[in-house]
C-alpha positions in Angstrom: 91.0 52.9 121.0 90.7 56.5 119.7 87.4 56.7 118.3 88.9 60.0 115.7 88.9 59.5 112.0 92.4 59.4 110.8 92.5 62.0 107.5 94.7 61.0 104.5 97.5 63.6 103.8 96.1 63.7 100.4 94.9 67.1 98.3 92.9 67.5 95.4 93.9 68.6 92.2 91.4 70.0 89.5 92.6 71.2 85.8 90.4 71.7 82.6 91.5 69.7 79.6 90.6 69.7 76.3 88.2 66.7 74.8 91.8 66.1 72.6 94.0 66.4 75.6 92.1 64.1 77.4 91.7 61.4 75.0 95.6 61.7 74.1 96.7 61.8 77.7 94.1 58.4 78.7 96.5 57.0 75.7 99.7 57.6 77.2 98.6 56.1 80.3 97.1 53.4 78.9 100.3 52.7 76.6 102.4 53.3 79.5 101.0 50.8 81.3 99.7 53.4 84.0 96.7 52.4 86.9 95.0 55.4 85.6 95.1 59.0 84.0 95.5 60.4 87.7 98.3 58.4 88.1 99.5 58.9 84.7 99.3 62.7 85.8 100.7 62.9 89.1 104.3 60.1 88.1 104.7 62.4 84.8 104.3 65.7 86.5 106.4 64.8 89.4 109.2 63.2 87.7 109.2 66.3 85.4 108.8 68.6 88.8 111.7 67.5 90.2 113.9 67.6 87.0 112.9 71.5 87.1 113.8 71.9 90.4 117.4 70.0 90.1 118.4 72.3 87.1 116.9 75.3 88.9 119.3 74.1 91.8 122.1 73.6 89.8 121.9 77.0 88.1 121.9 78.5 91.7 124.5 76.7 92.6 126.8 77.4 89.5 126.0 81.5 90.2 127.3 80.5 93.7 130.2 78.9 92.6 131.1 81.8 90.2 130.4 84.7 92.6 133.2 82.9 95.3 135.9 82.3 92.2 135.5 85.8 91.0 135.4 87.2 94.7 138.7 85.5 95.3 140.2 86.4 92.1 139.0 90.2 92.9 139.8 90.1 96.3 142.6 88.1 96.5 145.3 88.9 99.7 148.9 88.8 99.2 150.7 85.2 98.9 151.2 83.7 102.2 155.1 83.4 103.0 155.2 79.6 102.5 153.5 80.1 98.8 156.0 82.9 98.1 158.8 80.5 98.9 157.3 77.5 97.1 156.7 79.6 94.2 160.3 81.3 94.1 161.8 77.3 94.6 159.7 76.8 91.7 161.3 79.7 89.0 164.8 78.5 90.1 163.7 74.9 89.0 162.1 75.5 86.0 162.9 78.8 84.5 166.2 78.0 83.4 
């Protein structure tokens, strides 16, 4: 058997509250039926993390999406023959 310590993948976090925020974020995890105020902490902040990140990814996303629409609208190549066709088949139909 390996006689080496296994380390925990775990970090240390460290902020400075206030005697109010403390005492009003122990209540929250108490009423929230939280373990602790660390776990309180770390659920809330994570939950809220990843909600930044997936509107933060979204926005990208949506820029993307808008740069390729108005690329192709500014950029756009002639009608291929077979759109051409479909599209003249189309004004004899319903132009009349």
């Amino acid at each position: 058997m390996d006689s080496k310590v296994l380390q925990s993948d775990k970090t240390r976090f460290e902020a400075r509250l206030s005697a109010n925020q403390k005492a009003t974020f122990e209540r929250a995890a108490n009423l929230g039926g939280y373990r602790s105020l660390s776990d309180f902490v770390v659920t809330t902040v994570q939950e809220k993390a990843k909600e930044i990140i997936h509107e933060h990814e979204l926005i990208l996303a949506s820029q993307k999406d808008s740069e390729i629409f108005f690329n192709a609208i500014l950029n756009a190549s002639n009608p291929s023959d077979k759109l051409a066709s479909a599209a003249k088949k189309y004004n004899e139909l319903y132009s009349k």
